[in-house]
C-alpha positions as CSV (number, residue, x, y, z in Angstrom):
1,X,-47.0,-45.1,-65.9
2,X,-47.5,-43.3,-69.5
3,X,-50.8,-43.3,-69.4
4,X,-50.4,-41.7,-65.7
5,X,-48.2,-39.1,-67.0
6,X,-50.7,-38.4,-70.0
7,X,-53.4,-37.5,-67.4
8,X,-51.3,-35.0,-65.3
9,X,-49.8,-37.2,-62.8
10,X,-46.7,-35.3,-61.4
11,X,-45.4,-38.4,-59.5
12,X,-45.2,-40.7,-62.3
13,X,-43.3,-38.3,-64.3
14,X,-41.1,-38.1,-61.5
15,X,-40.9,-41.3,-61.2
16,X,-39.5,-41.6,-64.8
17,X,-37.2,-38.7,-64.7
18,X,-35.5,-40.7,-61.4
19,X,-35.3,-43.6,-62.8
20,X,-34.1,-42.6,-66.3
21,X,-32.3,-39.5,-66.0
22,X,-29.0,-41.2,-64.6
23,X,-28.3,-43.4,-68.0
24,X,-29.5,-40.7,-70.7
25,X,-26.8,-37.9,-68.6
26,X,-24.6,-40.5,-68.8
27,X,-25.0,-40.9,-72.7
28,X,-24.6,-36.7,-72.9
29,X,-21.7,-36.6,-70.9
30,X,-19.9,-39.2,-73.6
31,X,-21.1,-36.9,-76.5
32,X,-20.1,-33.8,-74.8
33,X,-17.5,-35.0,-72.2
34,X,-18.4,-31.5,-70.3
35,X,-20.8,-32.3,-67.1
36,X,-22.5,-28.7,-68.0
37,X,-23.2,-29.2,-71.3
38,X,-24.8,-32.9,-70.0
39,X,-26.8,-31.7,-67.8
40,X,-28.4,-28.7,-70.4
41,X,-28.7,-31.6,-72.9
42,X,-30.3,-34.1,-69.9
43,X,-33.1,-31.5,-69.3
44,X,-33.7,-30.7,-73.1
45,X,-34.1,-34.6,-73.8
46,X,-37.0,-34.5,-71.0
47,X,-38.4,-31.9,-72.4
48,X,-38.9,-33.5,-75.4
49,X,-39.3,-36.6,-74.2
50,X,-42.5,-35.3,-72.3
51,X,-44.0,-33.2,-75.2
52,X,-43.4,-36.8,-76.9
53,X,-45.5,-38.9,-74.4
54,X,-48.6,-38.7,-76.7
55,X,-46.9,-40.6,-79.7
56,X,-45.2,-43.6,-77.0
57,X,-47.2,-47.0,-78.4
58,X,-46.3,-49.8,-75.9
59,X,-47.3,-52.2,-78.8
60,X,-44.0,-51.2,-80.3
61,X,-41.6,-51.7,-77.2
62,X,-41.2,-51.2,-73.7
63,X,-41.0,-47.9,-72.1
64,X,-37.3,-48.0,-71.4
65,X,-36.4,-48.5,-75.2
66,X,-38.8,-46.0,-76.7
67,X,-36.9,-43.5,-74.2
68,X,-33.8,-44.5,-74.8
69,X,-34.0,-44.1,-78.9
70,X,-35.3,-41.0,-78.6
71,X,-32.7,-39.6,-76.1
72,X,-29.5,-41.3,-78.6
73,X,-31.6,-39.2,-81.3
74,X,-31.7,-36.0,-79.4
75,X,-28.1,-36.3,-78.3
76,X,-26.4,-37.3,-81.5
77,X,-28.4,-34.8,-83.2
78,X,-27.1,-31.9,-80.8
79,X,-23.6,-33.9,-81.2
80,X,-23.7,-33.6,-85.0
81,X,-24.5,-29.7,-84.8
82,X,-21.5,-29.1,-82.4
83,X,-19.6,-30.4,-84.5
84,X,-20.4,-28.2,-87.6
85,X,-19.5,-25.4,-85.4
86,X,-16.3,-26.7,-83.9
87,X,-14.5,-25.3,-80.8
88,X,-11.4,-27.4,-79.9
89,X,-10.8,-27.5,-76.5
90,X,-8.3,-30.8,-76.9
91,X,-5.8,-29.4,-78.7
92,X,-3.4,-29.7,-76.8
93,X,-0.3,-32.1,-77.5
94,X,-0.6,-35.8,-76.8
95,X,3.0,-36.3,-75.8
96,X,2.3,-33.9,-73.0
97,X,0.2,-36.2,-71.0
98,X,1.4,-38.9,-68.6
99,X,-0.6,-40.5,-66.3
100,X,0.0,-43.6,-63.9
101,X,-2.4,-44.7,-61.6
102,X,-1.0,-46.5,-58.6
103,X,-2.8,-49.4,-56.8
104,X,-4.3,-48.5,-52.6
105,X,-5.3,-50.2,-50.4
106,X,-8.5,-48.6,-49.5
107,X,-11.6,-48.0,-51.0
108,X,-12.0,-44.8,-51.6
109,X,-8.1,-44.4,-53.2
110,X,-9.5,-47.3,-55.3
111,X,-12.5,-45.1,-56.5
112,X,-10.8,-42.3,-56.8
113,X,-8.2,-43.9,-59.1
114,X,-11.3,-45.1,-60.9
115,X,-12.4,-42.3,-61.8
116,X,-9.6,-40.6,-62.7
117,X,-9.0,-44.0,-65.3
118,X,-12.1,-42.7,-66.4
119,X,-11.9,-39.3,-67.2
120,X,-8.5,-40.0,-68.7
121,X,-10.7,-42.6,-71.0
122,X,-12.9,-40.2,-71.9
123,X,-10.3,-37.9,-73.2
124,X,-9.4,-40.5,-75.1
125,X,-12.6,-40.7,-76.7
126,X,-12.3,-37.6,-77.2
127,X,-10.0,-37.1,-79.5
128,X,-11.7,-39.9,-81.9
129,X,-12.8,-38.3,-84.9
130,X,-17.2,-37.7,-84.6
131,X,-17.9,-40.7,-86.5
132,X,-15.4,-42.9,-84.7
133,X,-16.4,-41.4,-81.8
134,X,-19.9,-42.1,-82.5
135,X,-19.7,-45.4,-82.9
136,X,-17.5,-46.8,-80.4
137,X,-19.8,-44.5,-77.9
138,X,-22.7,-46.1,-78.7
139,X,-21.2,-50.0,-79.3
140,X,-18.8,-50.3,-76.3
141,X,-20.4,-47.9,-73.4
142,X,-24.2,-47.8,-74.7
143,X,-23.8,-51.7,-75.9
144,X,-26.6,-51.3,-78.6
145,X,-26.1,-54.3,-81.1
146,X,-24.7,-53.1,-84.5
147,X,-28.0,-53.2,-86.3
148,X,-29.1,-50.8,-83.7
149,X,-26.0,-48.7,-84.4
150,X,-27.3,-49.1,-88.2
151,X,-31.0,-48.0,-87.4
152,X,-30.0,-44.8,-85.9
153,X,-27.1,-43.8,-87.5
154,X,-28.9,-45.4,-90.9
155,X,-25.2,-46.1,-92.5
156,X,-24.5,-49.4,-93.5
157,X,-23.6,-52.4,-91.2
158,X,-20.1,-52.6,-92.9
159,X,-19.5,-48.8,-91.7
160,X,-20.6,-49.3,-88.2
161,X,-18.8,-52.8,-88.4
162,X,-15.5,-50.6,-89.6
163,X,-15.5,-47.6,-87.8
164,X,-16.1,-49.4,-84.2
165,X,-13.2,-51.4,-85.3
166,X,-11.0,-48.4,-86.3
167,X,-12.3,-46.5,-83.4
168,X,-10.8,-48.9,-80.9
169,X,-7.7,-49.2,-82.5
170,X,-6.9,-45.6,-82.7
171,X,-8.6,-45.2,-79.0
172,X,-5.8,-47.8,-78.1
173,X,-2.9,-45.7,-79.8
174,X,-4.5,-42.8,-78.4
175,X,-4.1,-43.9,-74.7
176,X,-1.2,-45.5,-75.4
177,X,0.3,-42.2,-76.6
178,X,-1.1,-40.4,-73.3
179,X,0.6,-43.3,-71.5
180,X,-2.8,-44.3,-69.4
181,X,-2.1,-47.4,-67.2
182,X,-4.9,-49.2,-65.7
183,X,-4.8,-49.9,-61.7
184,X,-4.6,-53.6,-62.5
185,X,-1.4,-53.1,-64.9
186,X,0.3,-51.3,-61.9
C-alpha cells in the first residue's frame, strides 16, 4: 500500500487515512481533550505522515506501528509546546462538580451515560499534571508497554514505572473529588 501511495495512488492513501485516522484523533483528543484542536492536530499528523512515506522501511515494522510512533511523536511534541505556553481552561474548583450517572434501560440512555462517564474521565485526565498525564495517556488508553513509554518519552523505566503509578492514584483522588460514579456503581 506504501509503495502504492509512493507512486501517486490516491486510493491507497485514502485507504490509509480511513483506516487510521480514527485511532491517531483519538490519541489528540487525549492530549488536547478539545475535539477542534484534534482534528487540526489529526490533519497535521497526515501531513506529515505523507511527506514521511519515503523514509517507511517495512524491514523495521509493520505499517500500523511505524504510523503510530510517528503520530505519538507529533502529538506529544505539539502537547509539550502547549504546555510552555499555558492557557488554563480547568481552573475551575473541584468541589464544584458532582456527577451521578443513573442506570436505563435502553440502549441509547446506556451510551449516552457512557459517554458522558467519559468525558467526565477525561477531565479527569485533565487535570493530571503533563507528565502524569503523559504517561497514564499513553499506558492505560494507548496500552504501549512501558519500554515503549521509555523509547518515546526516552526517561527511565523507573519514571514511567512511577509516574503511571502516581498518575492513577491522583486520577483516582481526582474523580473521587468530582464525585464521578460509574453506571455499574449505581
Amino acid at each position: 500500500m506504501v509503495r502504492r501511495c509512493r507512486s501517486g495512488d490516491g486510493a491507497a492513501w485514502e485507504e490509509i487515512v480511513q483506516t487510521y485516522s480514527r485511532r491517531i484523533y483519538n490519541l489528540a483528543y487525549r492530549f488536547t481533550s478539545r475535539a477542534d484542536a484534534a482534528e487540526d492536530l489529526t490533519q497535521d499528523v497526515f501531513i506529515r505522515i505523507y511527506r514521511s512515506l519515503e523514509q517507511y522501511d517495512p524491514k523495521q515494522g509493520d505499517l500500523q506501528n511505524w504510523l503510530m510512533r510517528l503520530a505519538r511523536n507529533l502529538i506529544i511534541d505539539d502537547y509539550r509546546k502547549r504546555q510552555r505556553t499555558p492557557h488554563d481552561s480547568h481552573a475551575e474548583d473541584l468541589a464544584d462538580h458532582t456527577y451521578h450517572l443513573r442506570a436505563g434501560s435502553s440502549s441509547v440512555q446506556r451510551e449516552m451515560e457512557r459517554r458522558e462517564l467519559g468525558a467526565q474521565v477525561q477531565s479527569g485526565i485533565d487535570k493530571l499534571s503533563a507528565d502524569l498525564r503523559t504517561c497514564v495517556i499513553l499506558r492505560d488508553i494507548e496500552e504501549l508497554s512501558y519500554q515503549e513509554i521509555v523509547d518515546l518519552l526516552r526517561i527511565p523505566e523507573g519514571t514511567v514505572k512511577s509516574r503511571i503509578n502516581r498518575g492513577r492514584i491522583e486520577l483516582a483522588k481526582i474523580l473521587r473529588r468530582m464525585k464521578v460514579v460509574a453506571v455499574s456503581e449505581v
